[in-house]
C-alpha positions, 0 to 999 in steps of 0.5 A: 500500500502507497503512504497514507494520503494524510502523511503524504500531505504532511511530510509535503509541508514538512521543513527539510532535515539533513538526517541524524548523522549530520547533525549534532546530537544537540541539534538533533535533540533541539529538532525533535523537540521544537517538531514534537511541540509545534501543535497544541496539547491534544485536546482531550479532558483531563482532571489535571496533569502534573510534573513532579521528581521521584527518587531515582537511580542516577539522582532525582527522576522527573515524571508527568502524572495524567489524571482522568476525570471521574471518582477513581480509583484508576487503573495506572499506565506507567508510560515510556517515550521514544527517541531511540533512547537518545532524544526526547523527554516529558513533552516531546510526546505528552500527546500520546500519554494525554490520549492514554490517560483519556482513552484508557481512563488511567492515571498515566506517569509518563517518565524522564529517563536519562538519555544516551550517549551520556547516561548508556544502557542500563540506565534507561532501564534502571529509571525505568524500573524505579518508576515502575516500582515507585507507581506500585508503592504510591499508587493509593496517592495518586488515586489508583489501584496498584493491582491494576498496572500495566506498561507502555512505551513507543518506539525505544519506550516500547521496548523498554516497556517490554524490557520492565515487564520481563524484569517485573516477572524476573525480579518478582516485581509489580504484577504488570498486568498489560504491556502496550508496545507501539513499534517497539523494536524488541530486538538489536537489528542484528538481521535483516527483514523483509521490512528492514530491507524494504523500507532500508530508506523509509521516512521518519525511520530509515535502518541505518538511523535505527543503528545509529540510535543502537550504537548511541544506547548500547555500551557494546554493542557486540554483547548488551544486544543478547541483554534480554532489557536491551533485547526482549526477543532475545530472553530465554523464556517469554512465559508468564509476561503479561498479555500485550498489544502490538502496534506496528507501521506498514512502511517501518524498517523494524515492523518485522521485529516488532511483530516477531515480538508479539509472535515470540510472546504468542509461542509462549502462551501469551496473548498477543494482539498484533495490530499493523497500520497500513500506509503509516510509518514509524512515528505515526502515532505521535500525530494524534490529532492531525492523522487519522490512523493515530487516532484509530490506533490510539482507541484501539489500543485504550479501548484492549487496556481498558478491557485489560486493566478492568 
């Protein structure tokens, strides 16, 4: 299927951008936040939304906290953003924990980790894994219900939500009772796909922008790609995780690793529902407002957490 005729109209007006590479990472960071903040906060209601520091791993961690309107107490979503783990922070995709919180009546914490190169792998995941542990010990606070919790990330946030769900289950962490993966990799490109190959030079994502934002996170490559945190597809067992949802982009260079993902999680016995969006590429639901898709996405995966974290 050719690009969705809405995208096709955006990137048409779109300003020109000379690929990570050519850039500085300040520059690249700069670009992607003045880009993701260019329209308004996604209208939806909310009962407030509210920024405030938690203890963390490397120092004081800063979160975004969602609350729908209603009595509670609210299931919570503990929310990851993309950015290939190198860009990116609370408001480069408050839109997507906006329309979480509303579409999935949740309390939504969306999380500021710490960002490579300077801060490299583990560290995403360990802030990650803070915040988790710290919604389950404070969810009475924030008018939620801690039996009710599940993860969810785009892009590197969704494989570092796959990653905290395979660390809750190890680690007899917070029961994770939902993972929401939208186009989370899952797995280093160590191979090719028909999608990385297809799409080797797809807009918004290409493959070599997928190695570069890897080679950024990972410390070594060579070996922290088998860390099952870095990895998911790669951990010896995917039995007991949670059941997931799955959204992919038809023109992705890594939509074939993220629905190998969701077949992985299905071999082991876990539900597995695979969504893929034609004509859309990585990224897309971060148009949430502006392109259709992003919003059908949006609701089909609120409406499965809703009936999840019921």
């Amino acid at each position: 299927m050719p690009l969705d005729p809405q995208l096709e109209q955006f990137f048409a007006h779109a300003p020109a951008f000379a690929g990570v590479r050519n850039v500085t990472l300040a520059e690249l960071r700069d670009y992607v936040r003045t880009s993701s903040t260019a329209f308004p906060p996604l209208a939806v209601p909310l009962a407030s939304v509210a920024d405030r520091t938690i203890a963390g791993p490397g120092g004081a961690l800063p979160v975004r906290i969602y609350t729908p309107e209603g009595p509670g107490p609210f299931p919570i979503i503990v929310y990851f953003h993309g950015g290939g783990w190198v860009v990116g922070d609370l408001d480069t995709q408050d839109m997507i924990a906006r329309g979480l919180a509303h579409g999935a009546q949740a309390v939504t914490v969306s999380v500021d980790y710490r960002l490579a190169p300077e801060h490299p792998f583990p560290a995403a995941v360990d802030d990650c894994w803070a915040a988790t542990l710290w919604v389950a010990a404070n969810a009475a606070e924030l008018n939620a219900d801690p039996a009710r919790i599940a993860v969810a990330g785009d892009s590197a946030g969704g494989s570092l939500a796959a990653g905290i769900a395979l660390r809750a289950r190890d680690e007899n962490g917070p029961a994770i009772a939902a993972q929401l993966l939208i186009y989370g990799a899952c797995n280093y490109p160590s191979e090719d796909t028909p999608s990385s190959i297809e799409f080797a030079d797809a807009a918004l994502l290409s493959r070599d922008d997928s190695f570069f934002f890897w080679h950024h996170y990972l410390r070594v490559p060579e070996t922290d790609q088998h860390h099952p945190w870095a990895s998911p597809y790669r951990a010896e067992s995917h039995v007991g995780l949670p059941p997931a949802f799955i959204v992919t982009a038809e023109m992705d260079p890594t939509r074939d690793a993220s629905e190998r993902y969701g077949a992985r999680l299905q071999e082991a016995g876990v539900s597995a529902d695979i969504r893929r969006y034609p004509g859309m590429v990585h990224g897309f639901v971060s148009w949430l407002g502006v392109i259709d898709c992003a919003d059908r996405a949006m609701a089909e995966a609120t409406f499965w957490l809703k009936q999840q974290l019921a």
